[in-house]
N, C-alpha and C positions, 0 to 999 in steps of 0.2 A: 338348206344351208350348205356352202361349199368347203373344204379341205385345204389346210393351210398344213404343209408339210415340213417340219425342219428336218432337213438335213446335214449338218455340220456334226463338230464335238462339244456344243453345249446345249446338254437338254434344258430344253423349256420351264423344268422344274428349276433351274438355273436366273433364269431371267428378272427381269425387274417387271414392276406391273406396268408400266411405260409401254416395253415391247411384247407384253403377253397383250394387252389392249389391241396394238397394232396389229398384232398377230393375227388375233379373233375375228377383225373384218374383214378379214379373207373366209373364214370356216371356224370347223374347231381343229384345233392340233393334234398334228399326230408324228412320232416321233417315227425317221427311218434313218437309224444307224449312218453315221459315215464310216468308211471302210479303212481299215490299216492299208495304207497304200507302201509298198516296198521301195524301199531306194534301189533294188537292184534290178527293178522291173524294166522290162524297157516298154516302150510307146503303145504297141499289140495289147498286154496283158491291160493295161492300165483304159484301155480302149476296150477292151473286153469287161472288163467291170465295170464301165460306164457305161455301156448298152444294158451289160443286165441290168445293174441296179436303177437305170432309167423306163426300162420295162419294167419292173415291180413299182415302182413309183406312180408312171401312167396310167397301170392298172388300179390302181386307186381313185383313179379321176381327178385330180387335186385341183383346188382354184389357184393355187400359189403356193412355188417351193422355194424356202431358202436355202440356198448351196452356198458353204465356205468350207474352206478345206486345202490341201493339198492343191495346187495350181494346176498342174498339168490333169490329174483327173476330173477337180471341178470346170476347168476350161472344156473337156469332153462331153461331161454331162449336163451342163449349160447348154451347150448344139445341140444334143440330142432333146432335151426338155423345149428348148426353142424351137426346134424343127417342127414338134409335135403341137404346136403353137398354146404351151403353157405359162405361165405367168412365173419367171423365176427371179429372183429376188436376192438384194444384199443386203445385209444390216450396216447402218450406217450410226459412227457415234464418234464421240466427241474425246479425245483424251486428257484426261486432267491429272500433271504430273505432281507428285510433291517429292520436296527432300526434306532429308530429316537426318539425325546421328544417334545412330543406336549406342545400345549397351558400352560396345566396346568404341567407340570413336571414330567410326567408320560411317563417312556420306552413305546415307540410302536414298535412291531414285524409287519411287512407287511409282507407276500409273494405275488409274482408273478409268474404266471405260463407261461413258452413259449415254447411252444409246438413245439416237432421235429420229431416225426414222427407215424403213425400208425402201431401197431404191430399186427400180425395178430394171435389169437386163435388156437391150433392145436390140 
């Protein structure tokens, strides 16, 4: 069985059974940290932690990783994961807004996000 890697800011312990399901026919899950990426970074560093952390990634074998995160890094580690002809992935879901008036009489906008399916990078 193959390795289905998240990597974003929502562990998997997070998820709904919907996208753990989704998840699983890739592998079983394994979580790799996404990284505190700096605003004050420029392009070099941020390209320097997306080689590494795509080298610890690879080195896992994975069948499929999902990457969100931070734009300019995951746009780095996406090329790199793709180059190495990986299966990288976005979750894709549905938003459902509601409004409401709380306590004090103040409009509330909620979203809810429910997730339907993973689309794969090409």
């Amino acid at each position: 069985m193959g390795m289905f890697i998240n990597h974003t800011n929502h562990p998997s312990a997070s998820w709904s059974e919907e996208q753990l399901q989704a998840a699983r026919q890739y592998g079983d899950i394994m979580e790799v940290a996404f990284p505190q990426i700096e605003a004050a970074w420029d392009e070099a560093e941020v390209d320097r932690l997306a080689r590494e952390n795509a080298g610890r990634i690879l080195a896992l074998k994975p069948s499929a990783v999902l990457v969100q995160g931070e734009f300019t890094y995951s746009y780095a580690i996406i090329g790199y994961l793709l180059q190495a002809k990986v299966d990288v992935l976005a979750a894709c879901s549905e938003r459902c807004t509601e409004c409401f008036v709380n306590e004090q009489q103040e409009t509330v906008k909620r979203s809810i996000y429910k997730f339907v399916r993973f689309r794969s990078y090409k």
